[in-house]
C-alpha positions in Angstrom: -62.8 -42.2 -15.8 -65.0 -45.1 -13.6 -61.7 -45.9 -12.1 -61.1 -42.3 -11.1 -64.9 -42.1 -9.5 -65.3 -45.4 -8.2 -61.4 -44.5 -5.9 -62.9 -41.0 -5.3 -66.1 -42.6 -3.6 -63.9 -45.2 -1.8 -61.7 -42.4 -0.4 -64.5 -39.9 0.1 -63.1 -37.2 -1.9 -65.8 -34.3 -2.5 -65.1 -33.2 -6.1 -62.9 -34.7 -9.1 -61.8 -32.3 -11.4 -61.5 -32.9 -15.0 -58.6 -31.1 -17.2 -57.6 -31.1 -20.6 -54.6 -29.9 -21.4 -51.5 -30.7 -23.2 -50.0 -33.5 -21.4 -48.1 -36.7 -22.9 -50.7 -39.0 -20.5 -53.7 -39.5 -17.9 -52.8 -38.6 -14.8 -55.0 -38.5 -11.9 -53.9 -36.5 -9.1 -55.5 -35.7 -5.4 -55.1 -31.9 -4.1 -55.9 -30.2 -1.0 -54.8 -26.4 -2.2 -51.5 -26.7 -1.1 -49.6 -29.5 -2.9 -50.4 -31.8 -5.8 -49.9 -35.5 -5.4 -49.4 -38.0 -8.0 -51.7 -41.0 -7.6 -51.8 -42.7 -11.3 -50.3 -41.6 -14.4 -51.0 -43.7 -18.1 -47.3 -43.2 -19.6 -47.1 -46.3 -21.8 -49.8 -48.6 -19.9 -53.0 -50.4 -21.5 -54.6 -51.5 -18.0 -58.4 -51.8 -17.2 -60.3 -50.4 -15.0 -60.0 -52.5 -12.2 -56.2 -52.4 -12.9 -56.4 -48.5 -12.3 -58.1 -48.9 -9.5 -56.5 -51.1 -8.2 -53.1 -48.9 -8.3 -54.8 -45.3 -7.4 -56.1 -47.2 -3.9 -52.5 -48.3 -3.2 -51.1 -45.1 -3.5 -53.6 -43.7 -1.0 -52.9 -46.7 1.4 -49.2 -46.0 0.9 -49.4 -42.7 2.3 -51.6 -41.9 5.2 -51.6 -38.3 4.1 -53.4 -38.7 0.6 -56.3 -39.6 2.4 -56.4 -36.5 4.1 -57.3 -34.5 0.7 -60.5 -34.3 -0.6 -60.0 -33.4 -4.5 -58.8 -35.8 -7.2 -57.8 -34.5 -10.6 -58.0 -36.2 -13.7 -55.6 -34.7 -16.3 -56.4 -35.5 -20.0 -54.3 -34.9 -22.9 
C-alpha cells in the first residue's frame, strides 16, 4: 500500500481506491471512467516496496496517457 500512495503522489492522482474482492493477486490499476489500465499486478512476486514502485512509475513513463488519469485502484484479494 506505501508503494501505491507514494506513485499516486508522484503522478498527482486525486484519489486511490481500495477494493476487496476475489482476485488471485494485488493489482493496482489507474482509471479515468472510461478504461481501466493495468499498472502492477502481484501474480507470483515477493518484491518490496521500492521494487513496486519502482515498476508502477515505469508503466506510467511508458505510456504518456496513464498520466493523464487521475485515479489509481488497488485491488486486494
Amino acid at each position: 500500500m506505501q508503494a501505491v500512495v507514494e506513485a499516486a503522489e508522484a503522478i498527482g492522482v486525486d484519489r486511490i481506491v481500495m477494493r476487496r474482492g476475489n482476485v488471485y493477486s494485488t493489482g493496482v490499476y489507474v482509471d479515468n471512467g472510461r478504461e481501466k489500465s493495468l499498472l502492477y499486478n502481484d501474480w507470483d512476486r515477493d518484491w518490496d516496496r521500492k521494487k513496486i514502485y519502482d515498476s508502477i512509475m515505469a508503466s506510467v513513463r511508458s505510456s504518456p496517457s496513464l498520466s493523464q488519469k487521475r485515479r489509481l485502484i488497488l485491488t486486494l484479494s
